[in-house]
C-alpha positions as CSV (number, residue, x, y, z in Angstrom):
1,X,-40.7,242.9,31.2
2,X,-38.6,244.1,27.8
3,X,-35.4,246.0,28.7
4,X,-34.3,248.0,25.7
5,X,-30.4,248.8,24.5
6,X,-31.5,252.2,23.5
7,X,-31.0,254.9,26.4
8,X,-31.1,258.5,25.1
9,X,-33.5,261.2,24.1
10,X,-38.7,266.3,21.8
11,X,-40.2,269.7,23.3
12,X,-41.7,272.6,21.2
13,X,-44.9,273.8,22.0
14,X,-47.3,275.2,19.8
15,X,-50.8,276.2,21.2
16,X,-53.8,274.5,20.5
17,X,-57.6,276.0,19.6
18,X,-60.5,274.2,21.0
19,X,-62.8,272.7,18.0
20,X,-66.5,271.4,18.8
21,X,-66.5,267.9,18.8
22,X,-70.1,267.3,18.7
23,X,-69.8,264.8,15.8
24,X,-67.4,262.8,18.1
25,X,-70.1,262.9,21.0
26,X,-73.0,261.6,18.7
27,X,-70.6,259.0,17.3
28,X,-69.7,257.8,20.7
29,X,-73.3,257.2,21.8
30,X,-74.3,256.2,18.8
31,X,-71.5,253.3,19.4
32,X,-72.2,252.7,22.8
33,X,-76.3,252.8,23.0
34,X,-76.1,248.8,22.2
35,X,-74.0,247.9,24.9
36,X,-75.8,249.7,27.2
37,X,-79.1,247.9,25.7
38,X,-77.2,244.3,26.8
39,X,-76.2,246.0,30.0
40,X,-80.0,246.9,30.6
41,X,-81.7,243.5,29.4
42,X,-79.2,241.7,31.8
43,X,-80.5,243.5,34.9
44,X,-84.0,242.8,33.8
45,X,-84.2,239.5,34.0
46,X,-85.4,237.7,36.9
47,X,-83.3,235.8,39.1
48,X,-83.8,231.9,39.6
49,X,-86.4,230.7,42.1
50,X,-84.4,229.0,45.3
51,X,-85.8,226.0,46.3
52,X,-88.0,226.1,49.2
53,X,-87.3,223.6,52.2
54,X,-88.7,220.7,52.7
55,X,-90.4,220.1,55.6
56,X,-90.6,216.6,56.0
57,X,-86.6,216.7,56.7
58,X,-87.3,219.8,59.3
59,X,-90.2,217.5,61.3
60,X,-87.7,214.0,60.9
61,X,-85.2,212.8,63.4
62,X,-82.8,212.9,60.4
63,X,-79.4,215.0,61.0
64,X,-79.1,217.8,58.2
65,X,-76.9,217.6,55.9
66,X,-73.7,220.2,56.9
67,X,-74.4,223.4,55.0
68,X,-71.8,223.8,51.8
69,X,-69.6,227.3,52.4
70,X,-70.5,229.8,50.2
71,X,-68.4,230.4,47.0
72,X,-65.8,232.7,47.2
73,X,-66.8,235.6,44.4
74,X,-64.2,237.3,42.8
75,X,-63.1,240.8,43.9
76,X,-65.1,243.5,42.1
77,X,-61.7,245.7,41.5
78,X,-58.3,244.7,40.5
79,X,-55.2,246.5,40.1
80,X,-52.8,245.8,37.5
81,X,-49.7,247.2,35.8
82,X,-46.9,247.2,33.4
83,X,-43.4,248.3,33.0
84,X,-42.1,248.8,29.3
85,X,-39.3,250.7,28.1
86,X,-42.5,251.7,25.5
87,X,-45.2,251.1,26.8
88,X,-46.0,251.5,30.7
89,X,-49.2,251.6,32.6
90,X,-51.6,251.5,35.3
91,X,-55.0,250.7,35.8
92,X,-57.9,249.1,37.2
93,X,-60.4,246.3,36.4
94,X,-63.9,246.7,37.6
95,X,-66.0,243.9,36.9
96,X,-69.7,244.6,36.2
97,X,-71.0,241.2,37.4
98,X,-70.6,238.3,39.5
99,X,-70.1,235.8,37.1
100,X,-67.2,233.8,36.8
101,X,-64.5,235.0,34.2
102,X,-63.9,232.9,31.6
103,X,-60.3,230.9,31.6
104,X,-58.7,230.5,28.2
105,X,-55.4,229.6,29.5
106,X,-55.9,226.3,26.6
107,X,-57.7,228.0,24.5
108,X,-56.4,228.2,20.8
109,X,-55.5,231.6,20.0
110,X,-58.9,231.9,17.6
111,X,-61.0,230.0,19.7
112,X,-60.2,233.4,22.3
113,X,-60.8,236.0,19.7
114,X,-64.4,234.0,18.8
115,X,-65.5,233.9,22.1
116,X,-64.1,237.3,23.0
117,X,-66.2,238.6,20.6
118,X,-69.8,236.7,21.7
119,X,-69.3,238.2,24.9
120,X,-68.5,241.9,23.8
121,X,-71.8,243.4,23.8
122,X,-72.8,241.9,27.0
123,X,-70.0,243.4,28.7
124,X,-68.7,242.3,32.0
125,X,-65.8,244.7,32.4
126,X,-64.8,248.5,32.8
127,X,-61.2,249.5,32.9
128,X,-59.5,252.3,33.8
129,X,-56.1,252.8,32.7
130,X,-53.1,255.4,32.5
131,X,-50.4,255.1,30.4
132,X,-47.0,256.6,29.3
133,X,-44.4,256.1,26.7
134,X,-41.6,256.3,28.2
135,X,-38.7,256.2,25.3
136,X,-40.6,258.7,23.0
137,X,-40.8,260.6,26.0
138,X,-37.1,260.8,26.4
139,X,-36.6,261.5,22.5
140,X,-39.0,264.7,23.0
141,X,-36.4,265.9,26.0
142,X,-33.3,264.7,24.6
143,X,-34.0,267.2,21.1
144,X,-35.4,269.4,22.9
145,X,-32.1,270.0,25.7
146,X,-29.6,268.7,23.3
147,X,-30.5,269.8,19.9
148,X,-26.7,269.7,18.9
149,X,-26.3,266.5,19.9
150,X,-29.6,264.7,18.6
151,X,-28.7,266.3,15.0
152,X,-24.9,264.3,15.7
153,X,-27.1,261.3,15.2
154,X,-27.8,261.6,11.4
155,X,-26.9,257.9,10.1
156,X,-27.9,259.3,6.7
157,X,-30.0,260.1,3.8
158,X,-32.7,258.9,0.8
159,X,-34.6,260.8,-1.1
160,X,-34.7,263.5,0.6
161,X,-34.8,262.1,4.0
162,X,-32.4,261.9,6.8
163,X,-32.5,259.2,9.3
164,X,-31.5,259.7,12.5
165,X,-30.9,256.9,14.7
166,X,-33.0,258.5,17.8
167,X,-35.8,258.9,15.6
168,X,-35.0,255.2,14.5
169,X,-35.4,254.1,18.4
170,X,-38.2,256.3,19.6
171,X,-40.2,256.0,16.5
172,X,-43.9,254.6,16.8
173,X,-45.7,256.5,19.3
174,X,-48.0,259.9,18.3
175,X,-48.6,260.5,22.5
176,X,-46.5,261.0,25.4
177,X,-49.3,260.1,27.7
178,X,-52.9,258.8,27.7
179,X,-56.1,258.5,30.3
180,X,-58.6,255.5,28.6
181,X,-61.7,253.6,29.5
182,X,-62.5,250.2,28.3
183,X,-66.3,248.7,28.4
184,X,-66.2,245.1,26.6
185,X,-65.9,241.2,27.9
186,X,-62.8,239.8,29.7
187,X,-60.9,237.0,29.7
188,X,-58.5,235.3,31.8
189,X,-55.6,233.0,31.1
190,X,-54.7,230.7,33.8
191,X,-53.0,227.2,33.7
192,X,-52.6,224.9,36.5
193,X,-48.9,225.0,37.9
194,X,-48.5,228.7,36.6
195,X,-48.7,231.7,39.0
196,X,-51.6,233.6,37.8
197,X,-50.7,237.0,36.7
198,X,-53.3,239.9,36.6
199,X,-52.3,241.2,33.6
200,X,-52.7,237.3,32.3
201,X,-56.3,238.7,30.2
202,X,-57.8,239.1,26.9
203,X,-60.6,242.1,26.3
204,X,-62.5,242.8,23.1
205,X,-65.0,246.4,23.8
206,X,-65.1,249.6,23.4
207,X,-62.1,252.1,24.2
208,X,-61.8,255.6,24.9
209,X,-58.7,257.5,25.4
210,X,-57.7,260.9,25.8
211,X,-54.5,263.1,26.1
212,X,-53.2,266.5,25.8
213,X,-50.1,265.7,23.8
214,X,-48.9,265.3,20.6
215,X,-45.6,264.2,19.4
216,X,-44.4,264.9,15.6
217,X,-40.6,264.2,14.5
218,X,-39.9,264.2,18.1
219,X,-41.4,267.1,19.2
220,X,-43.8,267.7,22.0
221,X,-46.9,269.8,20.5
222,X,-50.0,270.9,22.3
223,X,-53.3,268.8,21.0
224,X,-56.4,268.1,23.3
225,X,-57.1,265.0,21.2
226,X,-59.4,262.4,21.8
227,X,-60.0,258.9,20.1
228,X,-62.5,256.3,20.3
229,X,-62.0,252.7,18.9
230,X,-63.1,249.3,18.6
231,X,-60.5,247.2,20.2
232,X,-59.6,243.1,20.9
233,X,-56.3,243.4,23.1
234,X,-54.8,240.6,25.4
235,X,-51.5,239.2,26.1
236,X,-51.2,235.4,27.6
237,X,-47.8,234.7,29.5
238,X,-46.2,231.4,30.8
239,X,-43.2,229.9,31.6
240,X,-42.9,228.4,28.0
241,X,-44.5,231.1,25.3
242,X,-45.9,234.8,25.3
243,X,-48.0,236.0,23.5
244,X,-49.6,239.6,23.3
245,X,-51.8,241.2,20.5
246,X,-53.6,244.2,19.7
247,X,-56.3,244.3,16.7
248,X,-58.7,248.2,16.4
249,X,-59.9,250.3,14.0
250,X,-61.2,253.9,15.0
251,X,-61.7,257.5,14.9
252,X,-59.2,260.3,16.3
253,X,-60.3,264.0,16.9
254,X,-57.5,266.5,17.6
255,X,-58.5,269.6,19.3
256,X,-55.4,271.6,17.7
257,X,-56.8,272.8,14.3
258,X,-53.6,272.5,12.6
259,X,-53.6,268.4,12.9
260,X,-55.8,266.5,10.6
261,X,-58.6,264.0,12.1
262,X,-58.0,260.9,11.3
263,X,-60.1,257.2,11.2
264,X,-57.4,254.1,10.9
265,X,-57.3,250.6,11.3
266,X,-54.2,248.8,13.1
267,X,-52.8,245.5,14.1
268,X,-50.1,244.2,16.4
269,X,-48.8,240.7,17.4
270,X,-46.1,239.5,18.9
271,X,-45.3,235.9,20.2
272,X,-41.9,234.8,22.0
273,X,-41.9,231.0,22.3
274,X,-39.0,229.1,24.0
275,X,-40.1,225.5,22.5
276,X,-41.5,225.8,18.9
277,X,-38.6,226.0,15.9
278,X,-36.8,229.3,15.4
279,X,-37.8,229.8,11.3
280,X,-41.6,228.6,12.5
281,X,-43.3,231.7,10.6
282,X,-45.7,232.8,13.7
283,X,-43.9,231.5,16.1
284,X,-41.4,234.4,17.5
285,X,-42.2,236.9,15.1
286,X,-43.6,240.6,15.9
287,X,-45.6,241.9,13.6
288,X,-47.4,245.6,13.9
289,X,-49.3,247.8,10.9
290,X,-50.9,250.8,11.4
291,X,-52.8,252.9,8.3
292,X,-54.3,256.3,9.5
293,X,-56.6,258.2,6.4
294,X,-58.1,261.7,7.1
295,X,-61.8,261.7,7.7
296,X,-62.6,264.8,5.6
297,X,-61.4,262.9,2.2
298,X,-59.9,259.2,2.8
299,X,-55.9,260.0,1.9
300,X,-53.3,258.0,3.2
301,X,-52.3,260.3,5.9
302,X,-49.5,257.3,8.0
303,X,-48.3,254.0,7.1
304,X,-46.5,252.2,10.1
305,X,-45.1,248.5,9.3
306,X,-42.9,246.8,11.2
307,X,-41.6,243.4,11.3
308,X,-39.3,241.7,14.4
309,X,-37.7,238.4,15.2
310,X,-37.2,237.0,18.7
311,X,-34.3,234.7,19.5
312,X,-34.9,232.6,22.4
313,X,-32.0,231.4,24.7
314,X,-34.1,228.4,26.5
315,X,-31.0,228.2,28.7
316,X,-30.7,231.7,30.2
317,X,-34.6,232.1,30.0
318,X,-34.2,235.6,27.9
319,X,-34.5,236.4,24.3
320,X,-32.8,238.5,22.1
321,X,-35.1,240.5,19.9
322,X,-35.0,243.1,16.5
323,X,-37.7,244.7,15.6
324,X,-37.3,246.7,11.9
325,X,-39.8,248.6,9.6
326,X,-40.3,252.2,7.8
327,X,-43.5,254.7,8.8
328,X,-44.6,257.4,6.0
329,X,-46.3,260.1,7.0
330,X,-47.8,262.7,4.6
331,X,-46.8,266.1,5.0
332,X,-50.3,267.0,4.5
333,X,-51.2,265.7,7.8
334,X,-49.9,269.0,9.1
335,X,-50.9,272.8,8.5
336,X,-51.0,276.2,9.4
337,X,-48.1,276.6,12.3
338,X,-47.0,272.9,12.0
339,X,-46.6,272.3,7.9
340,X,-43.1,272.0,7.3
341,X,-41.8,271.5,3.8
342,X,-38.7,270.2,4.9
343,X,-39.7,267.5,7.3
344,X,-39.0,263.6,6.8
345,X,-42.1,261.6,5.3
346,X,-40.2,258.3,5.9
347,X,-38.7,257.2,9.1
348,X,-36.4,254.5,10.0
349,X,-37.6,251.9,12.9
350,X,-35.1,250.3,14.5
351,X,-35.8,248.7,18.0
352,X,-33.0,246.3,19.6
353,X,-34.5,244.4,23.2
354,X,-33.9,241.8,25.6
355,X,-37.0,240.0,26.6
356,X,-36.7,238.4,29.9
């Protein structure tokens, strides 16, 4: 669980105008028709012959051999969750077969993302998953109640741009809220002598996520958007070393017609070790990009980058961490009711945690 320093915090509403998203429909089945090919072959083919008995031991005075208990299968539907100052969720794992899932709790971190991604279009997995942002959340209230006050937070200015220290803290997050499906492979990651964790898994598939929300310079604005992305996600924790990641590239179609539609490509890692060297380059670094371009003619429409550091204390079990980086944003992302000439294309980030 991450605990963050950072304890204050946009709501104007604008309405939104429904737009057909037909393209989106066609792309989406276009996307999916292959998995659902696998899906289809896999239930077509035969199952194994069982071996009939013999009955030369029936007729003989031999005992029979006790009878083996049957395997224990897996539940079908697990629950899982997570509590972030950023980032929480809920959500449900409904496996589509009955074979065993995979255990990459010594797998090399590449040696998971190649066999992730054999397995992703013979899916064994669909997810079901709600989620909330709670800290941008609080900046959308906090400037919305206290408009006064949130302004009292200008640190300064560059170019033109003012950075504001709640911006600084709550910046990163385009959605209060989200409902999303996930169809792909699954992973598990379990050592022996660890408690096994449900949210101890890897995925690589398909997700789709939808909300009603959008948030721009801390401000709540109405947007039935929907987005639809390739995605290979996971996070692998034990008693010596996390590690979470977060690779996708995808399409985003926003139901309010003053907000551009967007395709981008993003990455996130982040790894908190409490026995490798602290300067290791890898090792206890957090590292996120994100680079949005508008579908109609390929500008630049966001550029997110943002580097951290974690400092382990092996002795207390926690870790100090810093995350830093800047996030452009081009005004033309925004027309109609929501341009606004005056507003901040960069923003600071600036995200002090404790990671326990």
């Amino acid at each position: 669980m991450v605990h963050t320093f950072s304890a204050w915090f946009p709501v104007h509403s604008s309405s939104a105008s429904p737009r057909s998203s037909a393209r989106f429909a066609r792309l989406l089945l276009a996307l999916l028709l292959p998995t659902l090919a696998g899906l289809h072959a896999g239930a077509q083919e035969p199952a194994e012959p069982r071996p009939a008995a013999n009955p030369a031991s029936i007729d003989s005075g031999t005992a029979a051999a006790p009878e083996l208990p049957a395997p224990v299968q897996p539940p079908r539907v697990a629950f899982h969750y997570e509590l972030d100052a950023y980032y929480s969720n809920v959500g449900a794992d409904i496996a589509l077969t009955d074979a065993d899932e995979p255990n990459g709790g010594h797998l090399e971190e590449t040696e998971v993302y190649r066999r992730l991604f054999n397995d992703a279009f013979q899916p064994r997995l669909f997810l079901l998953e709600a989620s909330v942002n709670p800290m941008p959340v609080l900046g959308t209230w906090y400037k919305r109640k206290h408009p006064d006050g949130y302004d009292s937070y200008d640190v300064g200015s560059a170019g033109g741009n003012n950075f504001n220290l709640i911006d600084a803290v709550t910046a990163g997050f385009q959605e209060p809220w989200a409902i999303s499906a996930f169809l792909g492979s699954s992973m598990k990651f379990r050592r022996e002598g660890e408690d096994e964790k449900q949210s101890n898994r890897g995925y690589m598939g398909y997700l789709l996520s939808c909300g009603t929300q959008h948030i721009h310079n801390n401000v709540l604005i109405d947007d039935d958007w929907c987005e639809l992305e390739w995605k290979l996600k996971g996070e692998r924790t034990f008693r010596e070393e996390e590690l979470s990641w977060s690779f996708r590239v995808g399409l985003k179609e926003h139901g309010n017609p003053d907000i551009r539609d967007l395709f981008y490509i993003g990455l996130r890692r982040t790894n908190l070790s409490y026995t490798s060297k602290l300067l290791t380059f890898l090792n206890n670094a957090n590292v996120e990009f994100l680079t949005e371009f508008a579908r109609d003619d390929g500008q630049v429409m966001r550029q997110q980058i943002i580097f951290g550091r974690n400092f382990p204390l092996p002795r207390y079990r926690v870790a100090l961490a810093l995350d830093v980086g800047l996030i452009y944003e081009n005004s033309r992302k925004y027309s109609g009711r929501l341009a606004d000439s005056d507003a901040d294309e960069l923003t600071f980030v600036f995200r002090p945690n404790i990671k326990f």
